[in-house]
C-alpha positions as CSV (number, residue, x, y, z in Angstrom):
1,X,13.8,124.8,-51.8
2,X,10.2,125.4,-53.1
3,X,7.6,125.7,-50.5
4,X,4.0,125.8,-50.1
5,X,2.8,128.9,-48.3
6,X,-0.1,128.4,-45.7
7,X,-1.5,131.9,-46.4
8,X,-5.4,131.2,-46.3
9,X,-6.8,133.5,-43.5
10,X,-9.9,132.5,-41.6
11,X,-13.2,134.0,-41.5
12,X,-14.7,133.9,-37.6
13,X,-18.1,132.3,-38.3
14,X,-19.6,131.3,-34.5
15,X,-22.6,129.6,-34.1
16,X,-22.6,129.5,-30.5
17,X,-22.9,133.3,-30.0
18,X,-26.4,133.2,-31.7
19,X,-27.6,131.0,-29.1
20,X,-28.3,133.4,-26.9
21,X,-31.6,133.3,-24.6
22,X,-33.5,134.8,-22.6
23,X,-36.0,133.2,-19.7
24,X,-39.5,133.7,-19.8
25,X,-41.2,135.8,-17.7
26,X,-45.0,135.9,-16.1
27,X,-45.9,138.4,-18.4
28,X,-46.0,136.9,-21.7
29,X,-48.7,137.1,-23.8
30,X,-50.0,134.1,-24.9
31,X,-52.6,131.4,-23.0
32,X,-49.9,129.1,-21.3
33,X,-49.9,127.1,-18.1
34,X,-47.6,127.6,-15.6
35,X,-46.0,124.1,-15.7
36,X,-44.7,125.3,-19.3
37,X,-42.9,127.7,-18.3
38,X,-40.8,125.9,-15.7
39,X,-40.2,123.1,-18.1
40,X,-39.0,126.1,-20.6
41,X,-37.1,127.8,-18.1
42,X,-35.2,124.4,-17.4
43,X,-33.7,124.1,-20.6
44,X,-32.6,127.3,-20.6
45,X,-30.4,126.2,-17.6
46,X,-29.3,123.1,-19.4
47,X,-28.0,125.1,-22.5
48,X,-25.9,127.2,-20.5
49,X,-24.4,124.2,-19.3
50,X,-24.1,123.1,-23.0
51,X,-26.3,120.5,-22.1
52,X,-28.7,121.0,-25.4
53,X,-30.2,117.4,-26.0
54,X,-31.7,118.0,-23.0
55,X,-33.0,121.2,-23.3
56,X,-34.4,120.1,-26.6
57,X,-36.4,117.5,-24.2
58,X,-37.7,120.3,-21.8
59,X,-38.7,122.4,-24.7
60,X,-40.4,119.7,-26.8
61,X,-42.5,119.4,-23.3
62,X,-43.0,123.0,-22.7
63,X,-44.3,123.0,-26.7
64,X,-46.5,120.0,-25.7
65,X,-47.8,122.0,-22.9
66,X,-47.9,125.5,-24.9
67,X,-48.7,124.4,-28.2
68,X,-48.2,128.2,-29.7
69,X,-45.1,128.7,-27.1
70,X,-43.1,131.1,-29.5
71,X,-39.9,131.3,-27.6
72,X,-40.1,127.8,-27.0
73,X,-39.7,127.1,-30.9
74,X,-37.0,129.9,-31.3
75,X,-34.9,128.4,-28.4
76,X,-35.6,124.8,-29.5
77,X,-34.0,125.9,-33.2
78,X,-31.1,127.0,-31.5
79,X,-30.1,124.0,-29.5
80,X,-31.2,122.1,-32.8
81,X,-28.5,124.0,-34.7
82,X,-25.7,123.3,-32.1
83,X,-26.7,120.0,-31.9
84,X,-26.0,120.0,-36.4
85,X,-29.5,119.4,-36.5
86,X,-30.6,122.1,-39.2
87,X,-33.1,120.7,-40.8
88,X,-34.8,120.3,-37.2
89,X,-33.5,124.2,-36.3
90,X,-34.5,125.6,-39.8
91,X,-38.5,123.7,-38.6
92,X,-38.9,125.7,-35.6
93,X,-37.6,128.8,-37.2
94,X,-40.3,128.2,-39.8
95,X,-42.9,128.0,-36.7
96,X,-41.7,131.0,-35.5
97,X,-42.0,133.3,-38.8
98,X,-45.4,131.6,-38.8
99,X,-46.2,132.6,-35.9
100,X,-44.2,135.6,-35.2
101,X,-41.6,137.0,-37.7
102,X,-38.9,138.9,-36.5
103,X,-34.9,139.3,-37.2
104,X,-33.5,136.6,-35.0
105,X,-36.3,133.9,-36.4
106,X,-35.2,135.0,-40.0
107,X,-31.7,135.4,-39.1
108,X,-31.7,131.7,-37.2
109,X,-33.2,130.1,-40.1
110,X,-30.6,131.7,-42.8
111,X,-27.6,130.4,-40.1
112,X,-29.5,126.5,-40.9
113,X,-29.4,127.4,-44.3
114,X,-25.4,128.9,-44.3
115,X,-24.8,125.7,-42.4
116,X,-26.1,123.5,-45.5
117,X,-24.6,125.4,-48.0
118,X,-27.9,127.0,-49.6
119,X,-26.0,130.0,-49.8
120,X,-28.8,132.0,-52.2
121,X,-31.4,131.0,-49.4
122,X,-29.3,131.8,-46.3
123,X,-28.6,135.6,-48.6
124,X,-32.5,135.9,-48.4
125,X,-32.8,135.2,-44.6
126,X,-30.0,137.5,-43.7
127,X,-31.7,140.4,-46.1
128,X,-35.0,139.8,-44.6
129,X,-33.8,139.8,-40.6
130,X,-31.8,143.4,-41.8
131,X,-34.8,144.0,-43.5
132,X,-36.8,143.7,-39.5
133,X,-34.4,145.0,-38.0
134,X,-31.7,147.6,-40.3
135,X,-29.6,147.6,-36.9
136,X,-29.3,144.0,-37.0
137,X,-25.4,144.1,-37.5
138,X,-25.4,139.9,-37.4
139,X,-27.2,139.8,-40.4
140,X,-25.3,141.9,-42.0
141,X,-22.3,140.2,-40.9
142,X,-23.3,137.1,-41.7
143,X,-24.5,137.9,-45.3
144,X,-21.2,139.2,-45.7
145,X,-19.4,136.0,-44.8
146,X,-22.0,134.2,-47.1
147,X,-21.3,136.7,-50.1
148,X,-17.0,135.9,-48.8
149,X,-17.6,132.0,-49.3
150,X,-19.0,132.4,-52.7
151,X,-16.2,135.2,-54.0
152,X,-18.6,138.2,-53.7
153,X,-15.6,140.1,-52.1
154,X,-17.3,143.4,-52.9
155,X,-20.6,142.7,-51.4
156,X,-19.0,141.4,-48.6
157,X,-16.8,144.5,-47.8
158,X,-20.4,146.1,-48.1
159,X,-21.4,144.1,-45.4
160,X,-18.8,144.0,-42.8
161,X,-19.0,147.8,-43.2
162,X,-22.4,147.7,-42.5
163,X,-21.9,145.3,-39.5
164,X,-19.3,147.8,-38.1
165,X,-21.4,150.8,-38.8
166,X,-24.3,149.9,-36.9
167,X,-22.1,148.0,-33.9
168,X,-18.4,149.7,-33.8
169,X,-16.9,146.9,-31.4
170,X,-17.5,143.8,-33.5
171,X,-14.0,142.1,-33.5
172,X,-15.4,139.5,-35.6
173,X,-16.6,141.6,-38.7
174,X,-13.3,143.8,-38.3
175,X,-11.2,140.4,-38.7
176,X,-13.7,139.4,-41.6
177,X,-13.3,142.6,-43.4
178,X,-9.8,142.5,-42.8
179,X,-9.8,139.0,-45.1
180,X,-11.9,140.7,-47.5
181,X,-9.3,143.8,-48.1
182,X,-6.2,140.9,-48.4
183,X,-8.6,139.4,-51.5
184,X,-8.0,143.4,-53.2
185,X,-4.4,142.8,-51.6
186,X,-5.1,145.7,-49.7
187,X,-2.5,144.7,-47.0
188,X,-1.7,147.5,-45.0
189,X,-5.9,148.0,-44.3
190,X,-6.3,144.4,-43.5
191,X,-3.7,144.6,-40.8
192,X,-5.3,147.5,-39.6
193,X,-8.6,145.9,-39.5
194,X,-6.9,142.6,-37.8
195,X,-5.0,144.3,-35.5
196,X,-8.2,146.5,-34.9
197,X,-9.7,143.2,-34.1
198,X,-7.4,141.9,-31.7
199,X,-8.0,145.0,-29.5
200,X,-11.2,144.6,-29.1
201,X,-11.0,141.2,-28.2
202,X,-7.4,140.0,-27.4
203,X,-8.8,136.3,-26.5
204,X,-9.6,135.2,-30.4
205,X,-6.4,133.3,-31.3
206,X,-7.1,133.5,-34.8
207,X,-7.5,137.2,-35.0
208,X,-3.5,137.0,-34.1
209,X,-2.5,134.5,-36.7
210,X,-4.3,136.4,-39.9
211,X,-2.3,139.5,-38.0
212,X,0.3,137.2,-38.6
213,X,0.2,136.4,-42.4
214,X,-0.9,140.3,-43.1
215,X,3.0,141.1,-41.3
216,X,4.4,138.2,-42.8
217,X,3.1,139.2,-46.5
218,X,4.6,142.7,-45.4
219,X,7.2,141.6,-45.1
220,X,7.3,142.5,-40.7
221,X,8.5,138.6,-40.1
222,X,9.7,139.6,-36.4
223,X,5.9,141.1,-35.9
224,X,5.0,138.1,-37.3
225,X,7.0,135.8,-35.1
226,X,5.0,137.8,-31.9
227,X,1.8,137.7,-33.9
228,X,1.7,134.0,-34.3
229,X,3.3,133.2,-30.6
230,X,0.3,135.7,-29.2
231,X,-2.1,133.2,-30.7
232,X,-0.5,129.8,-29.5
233,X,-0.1,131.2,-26.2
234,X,-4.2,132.0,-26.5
235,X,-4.9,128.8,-28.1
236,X,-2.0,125.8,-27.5
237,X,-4.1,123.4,-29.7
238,X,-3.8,125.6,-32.6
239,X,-1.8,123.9,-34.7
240,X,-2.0,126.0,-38.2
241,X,-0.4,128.5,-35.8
242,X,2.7,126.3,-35.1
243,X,2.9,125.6,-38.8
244,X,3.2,129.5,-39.6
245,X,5.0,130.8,-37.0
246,X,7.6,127.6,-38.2
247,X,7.6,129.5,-41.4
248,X,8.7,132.2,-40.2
249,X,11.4,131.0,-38.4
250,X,12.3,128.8,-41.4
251,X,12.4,132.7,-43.1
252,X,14.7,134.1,-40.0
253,X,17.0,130.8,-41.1
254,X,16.3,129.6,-37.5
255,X,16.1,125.9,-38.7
256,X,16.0,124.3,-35.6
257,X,13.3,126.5,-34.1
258,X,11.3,125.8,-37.4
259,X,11.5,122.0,-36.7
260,X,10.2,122.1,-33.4
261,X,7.0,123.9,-34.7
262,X,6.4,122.0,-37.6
263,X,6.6,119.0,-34.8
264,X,4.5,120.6,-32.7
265,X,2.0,121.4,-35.6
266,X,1.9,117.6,-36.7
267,X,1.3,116.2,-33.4
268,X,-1.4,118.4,-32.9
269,X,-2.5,117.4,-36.7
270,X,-1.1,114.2,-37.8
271,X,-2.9,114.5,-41.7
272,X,-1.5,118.2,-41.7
273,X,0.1,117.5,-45.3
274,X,1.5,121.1,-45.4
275,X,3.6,120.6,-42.1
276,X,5.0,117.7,-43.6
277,X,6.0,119.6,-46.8
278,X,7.2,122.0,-44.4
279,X,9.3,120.1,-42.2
280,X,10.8,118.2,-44.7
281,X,12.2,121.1,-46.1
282,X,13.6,122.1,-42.3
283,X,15.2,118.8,-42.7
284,X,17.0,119.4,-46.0
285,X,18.6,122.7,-44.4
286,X,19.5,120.8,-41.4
287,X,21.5,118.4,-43.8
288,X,19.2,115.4,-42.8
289,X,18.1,114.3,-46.0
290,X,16.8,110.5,-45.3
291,X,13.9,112.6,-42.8
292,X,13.2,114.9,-45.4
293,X,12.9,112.3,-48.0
294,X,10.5,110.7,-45.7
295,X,8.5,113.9,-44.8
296,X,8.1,114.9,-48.1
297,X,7.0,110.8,-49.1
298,X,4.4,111.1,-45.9
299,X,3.2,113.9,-48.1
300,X,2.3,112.7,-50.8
301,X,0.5,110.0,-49.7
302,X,-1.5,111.9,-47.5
303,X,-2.2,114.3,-50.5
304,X,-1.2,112.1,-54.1
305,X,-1.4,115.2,-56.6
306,X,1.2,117.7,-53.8
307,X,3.1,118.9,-56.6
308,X,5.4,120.7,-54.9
309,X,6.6,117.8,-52.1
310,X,7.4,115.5,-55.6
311,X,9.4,119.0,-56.5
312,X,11.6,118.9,-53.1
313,X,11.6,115.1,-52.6
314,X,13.9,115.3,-56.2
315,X,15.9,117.7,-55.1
316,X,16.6,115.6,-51.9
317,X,17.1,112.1,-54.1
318,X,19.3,114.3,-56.4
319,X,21.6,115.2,-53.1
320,X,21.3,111.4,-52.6
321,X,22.6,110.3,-55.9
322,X,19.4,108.6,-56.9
323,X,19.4,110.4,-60.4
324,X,16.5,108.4,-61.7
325,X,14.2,108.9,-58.8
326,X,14.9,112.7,-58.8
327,X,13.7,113.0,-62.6
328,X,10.6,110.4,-61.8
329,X,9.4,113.0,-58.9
330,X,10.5,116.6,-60.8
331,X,8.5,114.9,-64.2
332,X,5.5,114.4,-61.5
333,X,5.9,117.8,-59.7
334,X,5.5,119.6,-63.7
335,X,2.6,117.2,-64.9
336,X,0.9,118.8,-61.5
337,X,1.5,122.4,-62.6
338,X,4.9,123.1,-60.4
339,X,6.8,125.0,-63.4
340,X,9.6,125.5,-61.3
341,X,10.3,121.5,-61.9
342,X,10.4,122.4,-65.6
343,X,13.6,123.7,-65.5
344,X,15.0,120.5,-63.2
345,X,13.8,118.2,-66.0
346,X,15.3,120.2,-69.0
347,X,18.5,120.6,-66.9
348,X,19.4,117.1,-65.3
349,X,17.5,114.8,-66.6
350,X,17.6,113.3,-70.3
351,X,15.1,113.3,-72.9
């Protein structure tokens, strides 16, 4: 049966790790009082806790205290961004170049910018922090994951070498550059650079399963299988994991196996369409056609142009003897691009 491949690999974009701060100290420079820098200090405690509407509180005092509090602004922006308040991050940032320029202000704001989609403006922050700071290997990383989102695969592989130039540890640029070298279908370097990747930090799940799709497109389906159980075992609530490492098993003609995972991949992600495809077609192997039909109906409705579940539903209503309802869904599986149902129509249906 036709299937539809999950084979998209994911780029490691983290907000969090930018959020990184640092407590002031009795030597700063500026006129300040020391009430602000208690009040400043306290939400730095409450973000480590993840508590950031209230370190945004303590830092709106501390600037109401310290009205030209630079790190006050900076950290401020940061809670703002993990709070999905850009706009908000993207002002203090502003306040901060004002004030202050320097990489991590420039580089903060361009994240604000990434996070909206002004993709040209977040490029120009990322240039300018590299541009403070040429060692800055987050900026270059993260201009490279811009350039990735907009198909700029060759100024992306520009940048995640950079990134890994300047800092020779950074799993996340070596899994980023290892989904740039799969769009030049350069699979034997992205596995390197995934597998690279999982070394230097065994505990990102999703480093295992783009190790995962590089074996699998390599046809290593056994590596694979251990690939995509390493990052389930990492990550349990990874549910596009369940739903690869079921394809693989569907591959292996372990049917059963494959069942359980798509299972486990749509009660983790009940609108998972591609599970359902996925399953259905576990089903059909497994001779259970009514669950397959069903799957593959479930489906569609969750995704109304899925050419190819009207391609397998057909084939299971043609096991089923419903002729007419077999040609209906193959006719709708071509007029949605799935050629394969061409040659179902010209075959077994009539004109």
């Amino acid at each position: 049966m036709s299937r539809y491949l999950y084979l998209s690999v994911l780029l490691s974009i983290s907000i969090s790790a930018f959020c990184q701060t640092i407590a002031d100290s009795s030597g700063y420079d500026y006129d300040k009082s020391q009430q602000a820098n208690l009040v400043y200090n306290e939400g730095l405690d409450l973000s480590e806790q993840g508590m950031y509407s209230d370190a945004v509180a303590k830092m709106n005092k501390a600037i109401e205290l310290k009205p030209d509090f630079v790190k006050a602004f900076y950290n401020r922006g940061c809670f703002r961004l993990q709070l999905n308040n850009p706009d908000g991050a993207i002002e203090d940032f502003n306040k901060v170049i004002q004030m202050a320029p320097n990489a991590k202000a420039y580089f903060g704001r361009g994240l604000s910018r990434f996070k909206k989609e002004e993709h040209q403006k977040a490029i120009e922050d990322f240039s300018l922090a590299v541009f403070e700071d040429p060692r800055y290997a987050r900026g270059y990383y993260y201009r490279g994951c811009v350039f990735f989102e907009l198909g700029k695969y060759q100024e992306a592989m520009d940048d995640f070498n950079k990134a890994i130039e300047v800092k020779s540890d950074y799993a996340y640029a070596y899994n980023d550059r290892g989904s740039t070298y799969l769009k030049f279908n350069e699979l034997e370097k992205a596995r390197a650079d995934y597998e690279k990747a999982s070394i230097l930090d065994p505990k990102l799940g999703f480093v295992f399963d783009n190790l995962g799709k590089a074996d699998e497109m390599l046809g290593n389906l056994e590596s694979a299988l251990d690939d995509y159980t390493a990052a389930i075992k990492i990550d349990p609530g990874y549910y596009q994991s369940f739903n690869n490492r079921g394809k693989v098993k569907y591959e292996l003609g372990d049917f059963e196996g494959a069942l359980e995972d798509y299972n486990n991949a749509i009660r983790l992600s009940p609108e998972y369409v591609i599970a359902f495809n996925n399953r259905g077609n576990a089903r059909f192997m497994l001779g259970d056609f009514e669950g397959a039909i069903q799957d593959f109906t479930e489906a569609i409705k969750l995704d109304p142009r899925y050419g190819e579940a009207y391609l397998n539903r057909g084939i299971c209503k043609e096991m089923r003897r419903d002729d007419d309802g077999a040609c209906r869904d193959w006719g709708k599986a071509f007029s949605f691009g799935i050629t394969e149902a061409e040659g179902y129509v010209n075959e077994k249906c009539k004109q």
